[in-house]
C-alpha positions in Angstrom: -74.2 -69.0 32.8 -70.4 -68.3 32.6 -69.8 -64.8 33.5 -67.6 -64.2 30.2 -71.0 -65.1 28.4 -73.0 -62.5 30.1 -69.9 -60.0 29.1 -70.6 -61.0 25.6 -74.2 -60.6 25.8 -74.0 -57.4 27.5 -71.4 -56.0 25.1 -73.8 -57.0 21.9 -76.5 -55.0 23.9 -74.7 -52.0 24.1 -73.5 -52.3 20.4 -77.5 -53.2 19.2 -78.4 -49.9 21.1 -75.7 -47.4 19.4 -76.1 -48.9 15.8 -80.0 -48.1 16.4 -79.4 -44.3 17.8 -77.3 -43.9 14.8 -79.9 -44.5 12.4 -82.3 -42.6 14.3 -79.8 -39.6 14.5 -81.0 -36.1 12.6 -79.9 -33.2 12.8 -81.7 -29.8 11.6 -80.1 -26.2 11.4 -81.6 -23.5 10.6 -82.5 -19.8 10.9 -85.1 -19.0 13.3 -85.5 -15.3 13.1 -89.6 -14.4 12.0 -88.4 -13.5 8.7 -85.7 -16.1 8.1 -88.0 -17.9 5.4 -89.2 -14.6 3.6 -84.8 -13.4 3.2 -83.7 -16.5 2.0 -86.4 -17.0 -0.7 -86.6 -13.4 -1.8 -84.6 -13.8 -5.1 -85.6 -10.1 -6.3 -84.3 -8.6 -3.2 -80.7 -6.9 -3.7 -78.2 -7.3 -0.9 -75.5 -4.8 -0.4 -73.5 -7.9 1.7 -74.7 -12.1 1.1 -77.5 -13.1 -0.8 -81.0 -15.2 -1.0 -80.7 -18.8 -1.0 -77.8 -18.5 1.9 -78.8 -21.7 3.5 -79.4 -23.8 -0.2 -76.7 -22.6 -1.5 -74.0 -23.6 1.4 -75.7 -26.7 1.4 -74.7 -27.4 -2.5 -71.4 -26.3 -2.2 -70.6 -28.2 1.2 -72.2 -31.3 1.0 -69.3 -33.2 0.6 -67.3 -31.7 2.9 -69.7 -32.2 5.1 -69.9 -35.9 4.4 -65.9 -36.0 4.7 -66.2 -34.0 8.3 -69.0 -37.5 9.2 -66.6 -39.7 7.5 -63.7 -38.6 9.8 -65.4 -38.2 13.0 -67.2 -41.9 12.8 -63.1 -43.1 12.2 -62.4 -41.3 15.3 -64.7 -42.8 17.5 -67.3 -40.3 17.7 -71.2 -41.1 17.2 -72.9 -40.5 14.3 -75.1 -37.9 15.8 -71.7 -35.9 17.3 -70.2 -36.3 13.9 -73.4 -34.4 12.0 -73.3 -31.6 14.4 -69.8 -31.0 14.0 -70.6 -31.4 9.9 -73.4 -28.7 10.5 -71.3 -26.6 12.5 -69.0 -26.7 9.1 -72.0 -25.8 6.8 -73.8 -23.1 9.2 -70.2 -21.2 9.2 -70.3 -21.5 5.7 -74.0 -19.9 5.0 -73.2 -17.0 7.8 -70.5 -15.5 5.0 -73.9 -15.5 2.5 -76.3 -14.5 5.2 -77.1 -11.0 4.5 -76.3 -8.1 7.1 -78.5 -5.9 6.6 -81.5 -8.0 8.1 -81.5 -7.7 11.7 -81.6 -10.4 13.7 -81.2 -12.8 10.9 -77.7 -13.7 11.4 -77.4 -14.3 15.4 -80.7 -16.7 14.5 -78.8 -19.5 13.1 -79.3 -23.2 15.3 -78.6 -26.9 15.1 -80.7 -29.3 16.8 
């Protein structure tokens, strides 16, 4: 076999194997303070600063900004799963201005795997 056919073959190989990480790529951010879960769904608590629902409601409000933020970094060569981190990056800066203060460790919690 002509080397320049082995290139070929090789080259599809690589492409087969990013096109399937992509669509295996998730990403997941979240709080992970103990009481994470029991802030953000507390709507009867009153917050002096930020507000139940932090995560939720960032993710309403940024969703297509976020899809933008993939958009761009897929155009600029990055892989799909760099491009979601940097899009959750985006969103978890976003829910830290609604996070509330006053709940300890709460806001320092926040992660993206």
């Amino acid at each position: 076999m002509p080397v320049y056919k082995l290139e070929k073959i090789l080259t599809e190989i690589r492409l087969r194997r990013r096109n399937l990480a992509d669509k295996m790529a998730t990403t997941t951010a979240g709080y992970s303070a103990p009481y994470a879960l029991a802030v953000h769904e507390n709507l009867t608590a009153r917050f002096t600063v930020g507000q139940a629902k932090f995560l939720e409601q960032s993710m309403r409000t940024e969703k297509n900004e976020m899809a933008k933020i993939v958009r761009s970094r897929l155009r600029a060569g990055l892989s799909l799963k760099e491009a979601q981190v940097q899009a959750f990056n985006h969103l978890m800066k976003v829910s830290l201005q609604l996070t509330p203060m006053k709940t300890g460790r709460l806001r320092s919690s926040w992660f993206i795997i």
